[in-house]
FITOR-65509 format. One record per residue: residue in three letters; x, z, y of N, C-alpha, C in turn. Coordinates in steps of 0.02 Angstrom, whole numbers, plus 32768, in hexadecimal, padded with zeros to 4 digits. Layout:
! FITOR-65509
alaXZYXZYXZY/...
//
This chain:
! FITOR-65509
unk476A5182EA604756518AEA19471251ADEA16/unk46EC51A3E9E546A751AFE9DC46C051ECE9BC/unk46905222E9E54688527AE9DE465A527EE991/unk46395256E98846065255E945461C5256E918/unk4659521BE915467851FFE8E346A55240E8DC/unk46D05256E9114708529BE90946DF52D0E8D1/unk46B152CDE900468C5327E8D0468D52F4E886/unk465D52BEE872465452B7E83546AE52B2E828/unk46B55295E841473052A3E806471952EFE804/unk4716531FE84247495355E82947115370E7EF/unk46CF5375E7FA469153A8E7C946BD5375E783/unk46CB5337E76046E25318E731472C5350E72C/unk47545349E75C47885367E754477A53BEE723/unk475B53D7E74D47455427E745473D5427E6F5/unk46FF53F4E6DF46E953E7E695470B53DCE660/unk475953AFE677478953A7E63F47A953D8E636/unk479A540DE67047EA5453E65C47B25484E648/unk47675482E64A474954BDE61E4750549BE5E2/unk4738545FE5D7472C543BE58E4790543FE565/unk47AE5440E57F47F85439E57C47F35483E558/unk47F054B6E58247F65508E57947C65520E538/unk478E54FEE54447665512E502476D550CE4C7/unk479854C0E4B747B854A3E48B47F354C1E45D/unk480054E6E4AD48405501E48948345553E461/unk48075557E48D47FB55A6E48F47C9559EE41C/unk47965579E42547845565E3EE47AD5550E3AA/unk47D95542E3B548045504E3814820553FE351/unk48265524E30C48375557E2D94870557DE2E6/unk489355BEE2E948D455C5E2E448E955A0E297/unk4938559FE2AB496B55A6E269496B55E6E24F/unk4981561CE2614974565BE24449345682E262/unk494A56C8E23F491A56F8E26B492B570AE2BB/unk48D35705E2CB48EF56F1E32348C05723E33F/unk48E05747E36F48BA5771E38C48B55754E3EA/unk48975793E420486D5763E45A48C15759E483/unk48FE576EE46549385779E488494A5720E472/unk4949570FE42E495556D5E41D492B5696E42D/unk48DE56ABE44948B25676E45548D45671E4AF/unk48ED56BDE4EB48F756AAE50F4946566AE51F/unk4970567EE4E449B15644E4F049A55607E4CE/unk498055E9E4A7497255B4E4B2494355A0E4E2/unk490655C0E4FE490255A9E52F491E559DE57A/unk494555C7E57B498455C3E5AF49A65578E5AA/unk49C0557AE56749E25535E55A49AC54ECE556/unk496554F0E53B495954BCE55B494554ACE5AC/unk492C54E4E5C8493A54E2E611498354B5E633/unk49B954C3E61649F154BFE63E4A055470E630/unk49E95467E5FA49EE5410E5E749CC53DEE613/unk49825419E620494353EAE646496753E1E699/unk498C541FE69349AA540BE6E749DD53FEE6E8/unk49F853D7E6B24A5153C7E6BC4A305389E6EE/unk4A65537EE7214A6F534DE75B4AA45306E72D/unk4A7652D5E7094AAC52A8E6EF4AD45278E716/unk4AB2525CE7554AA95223E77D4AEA5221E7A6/unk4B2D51E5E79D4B60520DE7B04B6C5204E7F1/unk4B445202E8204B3C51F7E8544B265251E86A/unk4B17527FE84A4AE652B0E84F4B3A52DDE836/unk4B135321E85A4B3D5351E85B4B1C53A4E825/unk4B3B53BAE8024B1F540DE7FF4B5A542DE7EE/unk4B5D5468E7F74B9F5499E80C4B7754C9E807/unk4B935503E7F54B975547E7FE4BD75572E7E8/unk4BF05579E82B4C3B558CE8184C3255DAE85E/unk4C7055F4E8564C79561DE89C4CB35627E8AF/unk4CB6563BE8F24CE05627E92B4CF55658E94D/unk4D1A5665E96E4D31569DE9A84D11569EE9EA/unk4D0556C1E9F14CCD56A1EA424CD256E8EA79/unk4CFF56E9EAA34D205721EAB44D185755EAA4/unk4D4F575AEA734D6C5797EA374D3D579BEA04/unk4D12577BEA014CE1578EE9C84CCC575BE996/unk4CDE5752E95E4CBE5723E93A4C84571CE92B/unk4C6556D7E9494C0556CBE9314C0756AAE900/unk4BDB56A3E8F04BC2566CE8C24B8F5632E8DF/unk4BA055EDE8E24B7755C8E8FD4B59559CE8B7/unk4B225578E8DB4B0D555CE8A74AFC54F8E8D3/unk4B1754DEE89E4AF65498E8D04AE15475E8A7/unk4A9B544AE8B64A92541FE8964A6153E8E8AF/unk4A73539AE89B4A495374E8AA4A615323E882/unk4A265304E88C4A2152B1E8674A5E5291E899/unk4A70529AE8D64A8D5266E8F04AC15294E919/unk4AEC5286E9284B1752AFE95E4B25529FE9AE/unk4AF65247E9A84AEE5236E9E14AA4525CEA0F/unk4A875288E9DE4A5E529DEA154A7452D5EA3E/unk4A4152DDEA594A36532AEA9E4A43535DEA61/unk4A6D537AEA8A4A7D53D5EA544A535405EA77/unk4A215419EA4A49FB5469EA734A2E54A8EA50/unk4A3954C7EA824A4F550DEA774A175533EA87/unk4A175559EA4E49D05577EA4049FF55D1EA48/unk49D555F3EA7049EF5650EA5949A65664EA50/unk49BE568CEA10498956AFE9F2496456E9EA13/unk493D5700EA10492B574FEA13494D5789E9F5/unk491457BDEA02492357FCE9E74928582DEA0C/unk4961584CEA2F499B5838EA1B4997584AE9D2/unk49E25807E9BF49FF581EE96B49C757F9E940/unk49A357DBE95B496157BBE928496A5777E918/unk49BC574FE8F349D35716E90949AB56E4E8E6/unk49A156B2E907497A5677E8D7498C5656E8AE/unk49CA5655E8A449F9561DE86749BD564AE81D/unk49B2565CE7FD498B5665E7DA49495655E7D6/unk4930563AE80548E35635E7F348DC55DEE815/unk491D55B4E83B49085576E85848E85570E816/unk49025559E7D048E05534E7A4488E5526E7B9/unk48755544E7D84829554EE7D84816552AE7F9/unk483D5518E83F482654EEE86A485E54A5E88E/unk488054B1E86C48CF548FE89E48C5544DE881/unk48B75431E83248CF53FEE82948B053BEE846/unk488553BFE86448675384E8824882536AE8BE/unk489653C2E8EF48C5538FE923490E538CE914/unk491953A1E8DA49675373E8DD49705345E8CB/unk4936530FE8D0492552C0E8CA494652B3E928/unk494752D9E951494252BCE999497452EDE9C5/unk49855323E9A249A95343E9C449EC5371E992/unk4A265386E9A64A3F5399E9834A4453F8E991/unk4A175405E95F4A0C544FE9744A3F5490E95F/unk4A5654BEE9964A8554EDE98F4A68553BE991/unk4A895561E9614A7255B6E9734AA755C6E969/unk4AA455F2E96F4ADF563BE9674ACD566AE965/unk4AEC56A3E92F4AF556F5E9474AFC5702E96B/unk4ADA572FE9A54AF9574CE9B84B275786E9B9/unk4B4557A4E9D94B8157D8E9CA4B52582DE9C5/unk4B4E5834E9714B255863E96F4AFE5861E943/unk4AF15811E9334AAC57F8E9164ACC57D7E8D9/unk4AA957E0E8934AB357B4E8544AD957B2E853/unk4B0B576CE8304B415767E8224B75576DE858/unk4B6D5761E8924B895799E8B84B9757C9E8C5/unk4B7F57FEE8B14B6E5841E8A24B9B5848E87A/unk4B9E5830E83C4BC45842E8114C21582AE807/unk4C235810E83C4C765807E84D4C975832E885/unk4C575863E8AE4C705885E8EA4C4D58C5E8EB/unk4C2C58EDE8E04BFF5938E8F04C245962E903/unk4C5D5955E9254C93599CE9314C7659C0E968/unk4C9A59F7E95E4C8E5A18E9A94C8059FBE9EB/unk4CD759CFE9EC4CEC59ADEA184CB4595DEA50/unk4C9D5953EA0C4C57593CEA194C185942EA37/unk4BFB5984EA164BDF599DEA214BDA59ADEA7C/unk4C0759B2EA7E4C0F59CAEAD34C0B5983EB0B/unk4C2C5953EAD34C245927EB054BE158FFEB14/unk4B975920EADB4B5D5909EAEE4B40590CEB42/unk4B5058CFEB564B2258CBEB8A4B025893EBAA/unk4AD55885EBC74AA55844EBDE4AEA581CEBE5/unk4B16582AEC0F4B3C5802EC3E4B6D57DBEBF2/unk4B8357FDEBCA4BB257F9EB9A4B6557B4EB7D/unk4B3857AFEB6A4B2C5795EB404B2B5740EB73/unk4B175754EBA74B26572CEBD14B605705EBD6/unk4BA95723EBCC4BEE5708EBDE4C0A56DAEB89/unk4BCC56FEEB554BD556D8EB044BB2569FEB10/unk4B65569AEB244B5D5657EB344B715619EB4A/unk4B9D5627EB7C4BB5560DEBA64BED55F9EB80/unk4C0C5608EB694C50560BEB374C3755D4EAF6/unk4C1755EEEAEB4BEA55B6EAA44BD25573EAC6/unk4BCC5569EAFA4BA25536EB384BE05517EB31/unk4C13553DEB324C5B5507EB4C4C7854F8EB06/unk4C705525EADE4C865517EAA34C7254CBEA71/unk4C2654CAEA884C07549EEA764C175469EAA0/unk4C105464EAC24C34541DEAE44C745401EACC/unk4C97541BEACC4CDB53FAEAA64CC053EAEA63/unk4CB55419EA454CAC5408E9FA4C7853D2E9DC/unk4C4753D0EA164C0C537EEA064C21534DEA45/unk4C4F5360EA654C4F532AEAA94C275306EAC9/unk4C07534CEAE24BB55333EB044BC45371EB58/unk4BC35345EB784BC85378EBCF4B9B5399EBD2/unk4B79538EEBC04B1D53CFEBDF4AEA53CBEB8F/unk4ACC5413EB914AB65425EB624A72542BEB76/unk4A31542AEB3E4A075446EB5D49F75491EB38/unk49F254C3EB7649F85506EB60499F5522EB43/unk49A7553BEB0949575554EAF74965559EEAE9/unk492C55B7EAF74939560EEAD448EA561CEAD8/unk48EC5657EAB548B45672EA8F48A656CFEAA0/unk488356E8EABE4885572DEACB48AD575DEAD9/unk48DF576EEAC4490B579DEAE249385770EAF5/unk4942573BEAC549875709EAF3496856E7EB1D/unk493756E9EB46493256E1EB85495156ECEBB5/unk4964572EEBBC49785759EBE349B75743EBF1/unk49EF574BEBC24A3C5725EBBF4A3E56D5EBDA/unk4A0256C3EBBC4A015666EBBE49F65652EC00/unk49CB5674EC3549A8567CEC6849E7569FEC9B/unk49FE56B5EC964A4156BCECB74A7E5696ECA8/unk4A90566AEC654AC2565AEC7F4AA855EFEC8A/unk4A6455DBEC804A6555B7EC9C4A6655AEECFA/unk4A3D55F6ED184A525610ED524A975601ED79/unk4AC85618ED524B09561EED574B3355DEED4F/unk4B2D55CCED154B56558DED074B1D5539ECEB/unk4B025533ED2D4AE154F9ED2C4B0154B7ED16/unk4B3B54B4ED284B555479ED044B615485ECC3/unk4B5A549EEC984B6654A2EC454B19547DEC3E/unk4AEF548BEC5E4A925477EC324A785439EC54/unk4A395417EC254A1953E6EC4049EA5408EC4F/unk49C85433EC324982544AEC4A498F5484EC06/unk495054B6EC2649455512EBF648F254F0EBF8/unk48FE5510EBBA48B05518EB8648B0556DEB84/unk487A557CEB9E487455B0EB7C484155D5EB59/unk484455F2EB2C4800560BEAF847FE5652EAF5/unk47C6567BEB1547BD56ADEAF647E056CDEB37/unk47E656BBEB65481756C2EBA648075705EBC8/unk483F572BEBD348375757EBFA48435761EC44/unk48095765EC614823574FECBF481B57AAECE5/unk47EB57C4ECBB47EA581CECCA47D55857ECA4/unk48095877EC784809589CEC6147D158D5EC48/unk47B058EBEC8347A2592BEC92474B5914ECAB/unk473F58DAECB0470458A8ECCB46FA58A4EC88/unk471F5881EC5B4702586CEC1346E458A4EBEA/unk470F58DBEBF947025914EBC946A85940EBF1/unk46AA591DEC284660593BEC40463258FAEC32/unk464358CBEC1C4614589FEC1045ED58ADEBC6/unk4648589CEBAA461558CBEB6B45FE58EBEB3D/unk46035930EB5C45D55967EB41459C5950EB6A/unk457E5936EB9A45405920EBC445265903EB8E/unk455158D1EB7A45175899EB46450D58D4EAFF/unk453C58F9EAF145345925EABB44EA5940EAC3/unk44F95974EAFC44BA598BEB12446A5962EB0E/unk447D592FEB274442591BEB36442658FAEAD5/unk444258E9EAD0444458C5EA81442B5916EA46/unk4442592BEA6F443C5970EA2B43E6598AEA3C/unk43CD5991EA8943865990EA9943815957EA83/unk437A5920EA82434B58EBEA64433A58F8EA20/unk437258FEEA0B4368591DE9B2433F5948E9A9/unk433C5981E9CF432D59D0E9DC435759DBE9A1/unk439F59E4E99C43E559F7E97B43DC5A48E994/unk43B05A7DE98343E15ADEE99B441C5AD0E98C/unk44325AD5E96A446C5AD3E95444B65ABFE985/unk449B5A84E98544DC5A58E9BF44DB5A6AE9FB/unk449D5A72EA01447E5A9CEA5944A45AD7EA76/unk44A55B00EA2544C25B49EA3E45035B44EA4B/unk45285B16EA1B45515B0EEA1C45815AF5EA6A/unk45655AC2EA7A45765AA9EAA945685AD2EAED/unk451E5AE9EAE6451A5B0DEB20454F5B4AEB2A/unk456A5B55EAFD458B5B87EAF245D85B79EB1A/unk45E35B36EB29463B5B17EB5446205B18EB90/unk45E05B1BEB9A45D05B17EBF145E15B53EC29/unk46025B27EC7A46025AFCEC77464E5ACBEC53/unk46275A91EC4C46615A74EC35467B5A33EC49/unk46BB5A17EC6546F85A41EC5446F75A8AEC95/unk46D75A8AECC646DB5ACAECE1471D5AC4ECFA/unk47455B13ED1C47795B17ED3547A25B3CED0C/unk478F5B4AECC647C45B6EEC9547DE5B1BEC83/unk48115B55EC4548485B15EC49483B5AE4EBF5/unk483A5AACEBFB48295A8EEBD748485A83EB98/unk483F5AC3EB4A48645AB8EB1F485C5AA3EAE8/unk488C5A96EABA48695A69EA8148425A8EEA5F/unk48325AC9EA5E47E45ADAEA3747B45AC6EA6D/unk47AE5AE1EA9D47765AD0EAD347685A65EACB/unk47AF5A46EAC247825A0BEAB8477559E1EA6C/unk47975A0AEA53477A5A10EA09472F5A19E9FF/unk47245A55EA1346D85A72EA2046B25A35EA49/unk46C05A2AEA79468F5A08EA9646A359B2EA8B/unk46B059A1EA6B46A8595DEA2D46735976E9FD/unk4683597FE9F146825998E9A44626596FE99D/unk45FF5977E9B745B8595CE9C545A65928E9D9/unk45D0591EEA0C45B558D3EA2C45EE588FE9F3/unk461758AFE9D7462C588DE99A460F588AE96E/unk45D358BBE94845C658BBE91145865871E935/unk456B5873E97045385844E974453E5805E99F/unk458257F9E967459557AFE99845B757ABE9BB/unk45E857E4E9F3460857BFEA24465857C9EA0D/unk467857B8E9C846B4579EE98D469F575BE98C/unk46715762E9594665571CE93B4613570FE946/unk460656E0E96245BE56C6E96E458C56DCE931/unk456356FCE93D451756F0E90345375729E8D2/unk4577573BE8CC4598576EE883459057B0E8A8/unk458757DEE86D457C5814E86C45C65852E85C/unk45E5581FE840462A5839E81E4652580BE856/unk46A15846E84746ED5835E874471857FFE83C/unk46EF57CFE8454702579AE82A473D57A9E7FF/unk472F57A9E7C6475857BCE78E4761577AE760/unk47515738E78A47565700E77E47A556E4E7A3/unk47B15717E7DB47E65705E7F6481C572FE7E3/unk47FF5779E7D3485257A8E7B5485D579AE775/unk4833577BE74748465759E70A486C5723E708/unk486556FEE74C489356CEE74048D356ACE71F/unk48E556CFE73C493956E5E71F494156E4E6D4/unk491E5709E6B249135704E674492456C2E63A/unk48FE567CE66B49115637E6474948560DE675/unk49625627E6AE498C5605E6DA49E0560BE6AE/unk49ED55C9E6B24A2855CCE68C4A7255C8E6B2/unk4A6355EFE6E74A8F55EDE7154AA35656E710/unk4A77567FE7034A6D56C6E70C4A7C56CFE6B1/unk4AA256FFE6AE4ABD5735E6644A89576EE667/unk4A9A5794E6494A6857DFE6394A8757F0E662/unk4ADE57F8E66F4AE95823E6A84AEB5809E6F1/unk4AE857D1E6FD4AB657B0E73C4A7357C2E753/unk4A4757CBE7194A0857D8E7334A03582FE734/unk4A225848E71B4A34588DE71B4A61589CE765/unk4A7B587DE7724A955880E7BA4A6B5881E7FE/unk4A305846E7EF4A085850E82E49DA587AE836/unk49C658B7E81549AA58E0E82249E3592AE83B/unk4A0A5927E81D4A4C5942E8264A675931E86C/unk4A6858F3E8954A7D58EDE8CF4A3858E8E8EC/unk4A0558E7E8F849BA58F7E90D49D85938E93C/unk49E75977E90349ED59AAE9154A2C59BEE937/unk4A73598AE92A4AA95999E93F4A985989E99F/unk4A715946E9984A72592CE9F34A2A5965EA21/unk49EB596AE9EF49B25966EA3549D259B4EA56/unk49E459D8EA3749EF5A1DEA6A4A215A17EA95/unk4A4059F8EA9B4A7F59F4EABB4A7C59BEEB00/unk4A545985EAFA4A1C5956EB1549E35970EB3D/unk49BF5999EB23498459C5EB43497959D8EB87/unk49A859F7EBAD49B759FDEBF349AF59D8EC1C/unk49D1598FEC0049E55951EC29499A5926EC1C/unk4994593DEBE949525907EBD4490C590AEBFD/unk4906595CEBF848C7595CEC1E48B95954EC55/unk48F5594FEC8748FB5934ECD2490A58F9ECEC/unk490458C7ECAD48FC5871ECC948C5586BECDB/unk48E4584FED1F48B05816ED4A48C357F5ED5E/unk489A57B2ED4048B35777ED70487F575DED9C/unk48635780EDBF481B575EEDE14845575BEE16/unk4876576AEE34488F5765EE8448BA571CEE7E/unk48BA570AEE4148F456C5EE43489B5684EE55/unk48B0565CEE9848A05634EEC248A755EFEEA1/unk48E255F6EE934918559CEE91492955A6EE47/unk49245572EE11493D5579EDE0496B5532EDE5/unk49AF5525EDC949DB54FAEDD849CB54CCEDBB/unk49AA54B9ED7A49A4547BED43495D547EED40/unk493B545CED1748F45439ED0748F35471ECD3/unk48B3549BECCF48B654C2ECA8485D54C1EC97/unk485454BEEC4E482154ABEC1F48175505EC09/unk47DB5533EC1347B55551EBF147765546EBBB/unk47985566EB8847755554EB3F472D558BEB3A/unk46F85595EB3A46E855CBEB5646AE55E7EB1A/unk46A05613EAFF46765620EAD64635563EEAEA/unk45FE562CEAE345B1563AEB0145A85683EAF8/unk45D0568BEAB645B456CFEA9E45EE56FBEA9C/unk46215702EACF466A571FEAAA465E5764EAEE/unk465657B9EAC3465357E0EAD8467F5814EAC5/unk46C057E4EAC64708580AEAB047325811EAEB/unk473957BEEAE5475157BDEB2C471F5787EB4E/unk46EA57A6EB8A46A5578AEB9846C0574CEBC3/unk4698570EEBBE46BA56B8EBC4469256C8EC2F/unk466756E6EC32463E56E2EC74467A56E9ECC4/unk46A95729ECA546E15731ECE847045706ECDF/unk471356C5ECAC47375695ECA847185650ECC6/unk46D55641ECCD46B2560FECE246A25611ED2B/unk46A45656ED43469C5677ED8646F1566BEDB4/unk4722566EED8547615665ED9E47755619EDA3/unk475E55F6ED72476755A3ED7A47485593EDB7/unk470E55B0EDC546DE55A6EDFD470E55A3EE30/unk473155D5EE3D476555E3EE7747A155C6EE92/unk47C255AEEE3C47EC55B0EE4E48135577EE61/unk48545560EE824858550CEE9148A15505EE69/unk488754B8EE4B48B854A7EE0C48A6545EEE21/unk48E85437EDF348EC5400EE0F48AA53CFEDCB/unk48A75408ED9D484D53EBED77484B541FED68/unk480A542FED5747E8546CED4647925464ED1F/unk47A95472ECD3475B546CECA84760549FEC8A/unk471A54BEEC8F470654F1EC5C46DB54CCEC1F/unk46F754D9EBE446C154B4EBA8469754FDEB8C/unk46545511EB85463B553CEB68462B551AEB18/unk461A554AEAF9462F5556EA9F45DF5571EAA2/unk45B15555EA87457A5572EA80456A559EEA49/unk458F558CEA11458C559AE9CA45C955CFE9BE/unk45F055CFE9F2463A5618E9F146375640EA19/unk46645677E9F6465956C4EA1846A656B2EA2C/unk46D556ECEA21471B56E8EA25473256BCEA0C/unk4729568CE9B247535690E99147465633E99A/unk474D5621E9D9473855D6E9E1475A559DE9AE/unk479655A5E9B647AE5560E98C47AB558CE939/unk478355B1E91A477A55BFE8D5472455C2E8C2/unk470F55BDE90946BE55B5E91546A35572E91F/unk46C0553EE93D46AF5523E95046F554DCE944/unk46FE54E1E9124736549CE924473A5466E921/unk46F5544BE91D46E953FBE92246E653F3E96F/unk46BE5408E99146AF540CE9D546FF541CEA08/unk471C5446E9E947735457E9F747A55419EA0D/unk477D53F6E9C047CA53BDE9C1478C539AE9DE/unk47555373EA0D4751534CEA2447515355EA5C/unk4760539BEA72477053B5EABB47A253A0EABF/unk47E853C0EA99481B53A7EAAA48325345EAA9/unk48065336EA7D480B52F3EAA047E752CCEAC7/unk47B852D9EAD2479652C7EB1D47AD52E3EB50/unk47BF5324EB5A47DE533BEB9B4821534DEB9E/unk48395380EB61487F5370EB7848A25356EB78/unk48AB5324EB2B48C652F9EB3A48E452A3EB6D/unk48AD52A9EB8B48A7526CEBB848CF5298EBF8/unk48DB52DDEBF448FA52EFEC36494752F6EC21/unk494B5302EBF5499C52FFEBCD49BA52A8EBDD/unk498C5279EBED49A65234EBF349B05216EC32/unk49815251EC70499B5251ECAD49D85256ECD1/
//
């Protein structure tokens, strides 16, 4: 299929859901309407623009038990005969079922796309925050839910192998349990990928640094000079990497060319007609219930010693992403032996690739991954 023709559908696509939203957002009320009443109708024409009619096509959002814990999954697509991506979000606790609207509907023309809560996160969050929970946060646990949803999903679309995608912190989980349980996947996408922890976090405050002299920024300078060295041999905590973000985010390495923490993406939620007030009130609420508890485990991933990866695995890679930096990920493809192995770079994305860049997204995934899903 012609890549030209894709971008012109999806940029057409993009145009009917602002022109759709504006419409709505514009249009007279019946009564007196304030910005609470302009946001639920636009919620509701959103949810029309993505009802799935085609009865060949699937959408769901229901939840499930997924050892001991009820998630919430979300599925949706035009056909049910395609490839299912299981997608894990970031964050941790930063779940995507609120913001696909932005970028999802074009490939669920070709693929049938899946998320979930995780346990902790959004509407997940809000069926479990116990104590009891709480304790059981760990890498390995989010690992043994994937895996559980991997199998879950198979019965329930009757498809043997999935293709596994994840996005920044669900790297980490996704990246171990395709490791682990190779026969559940066709091939891992990954975006925003984390291969070393403690490498990324010296990458960048570097670009901070250096970006803040180009500016001649005092300000950011002092600031920064002020974590050095960094990460050093103290221990890496969430103020210390709070602090040292905090700059090389404001100049691009979130979201390409923006100056702001994309408040294009925590608004999301806002018109997603899948998230309540107390849904979107939840994920900042489980934000805080998972990263401290996570923190320990988090800052000591590495995967640079893994050699052999078991499946064909596709890196999504952003030119400009100084969150989690794309360079120890292009350096590790370099290395590593898989039965295929492509790195795609994002010239125009920082972290936030498939919300930066999603014409180029869906013709990745169908120029490359998909043709390996048919192998």
């Amino acid at each position: 299929m012609n890549p030209q023709k894709l971008q012109i559908r999806f940029v057409l696509a993009v145009c009917l859901l602002a022109c759709t939203l504006g419409c709505a957002l514009a249009a007279p009320a019946l009564g007196a309407a304030g910005p609470d009443d302009d946001a639920v109708r636009a919620r509701a024409v959103m949810a029309d623009l993505l009802r799935i009619p085609s009865p060949a096509g699937v959408q769901e959002t229901y939840r499930t038990p997924i050892r001991g814990v009820d998630h919430w999954i979300s599925i949706r697509g035009q056909d049910r005969a395609n490839p299912v991506v299981l997608f894990v979000h970031g964050g941790p606790a930063s779940p995507s079922m609120p913001s696909l609207w932005q970028w999802q509907r074009p490939l669920e023309e070709y693929f049938t796309m899946v998320h979930y809560d995780q346990r902790g996160a959004g509407k997940t969050y809000r069926e479990d925050h116990s104590d009891a929970l709480a304790d059981s946060l760990r890498i390995q646990t989010y690992v043994d839910d994937l895996v559980a949803i991997a199998e879950h999903l198979r019965a329930r679309l009757g498809q043997e192998k999935l293709v596994l995608m994840a996005h920044s912190w669900g790297t980490i989980p996704a990246m171990h349990a395709a490791l682990a349980r190779p026969d559940l996947f066709r091939v891992y996408v990954g975006i925003g990928q984390v291969i070393d922890v403690r490498e990324n976090e010296r990458i960048s405050l570097a670009f901070g640094l250096a970006e803040a002299k180009r500016r001649g920024d005092a300000q950011a300078l002092r600031e920064m000079e002020a974590l050095l060295p960094y990460p050093g041999d103290a221990p890496l905590t969430r103020e210390r990497i709070v602090a040292a973000r905090k700059w090389p985010q404001h100049y691009g390495g979130m979201a390409a060319f923006r100056d702001e923490t994309n408040p294009w993406y925590y608004g999301a939620a806002r018109l997603s007609p899948d998230y309540d007030d107390e849904d979107r009130a939840a994920i900042n609420a489980g934000s805080l219930f998972t990263l401290g508890r996570l923190l320990d485990e988090y800052v000591k991933v590495d995967f640079s010693d893994v050699r052999r990866f078991p499946i064909p695995v596709v890196m999504l890679m952003g030119r400009h992403d100084y969150t989690t930096p794309s360079q120890p990920t292009a350096d590790w493809l370099q290395r590593v032996d898989a039965p295929y192995k492509r790195g795609v770079w994002f010239e125009r994305s920082a972290h936030m690739v498939p919300w930066e860049e999603p014409g180029k997204m869906l013709v990745t995934m169908l120029e490359v991954v998909r043709p390996l899903v048919r192998e």
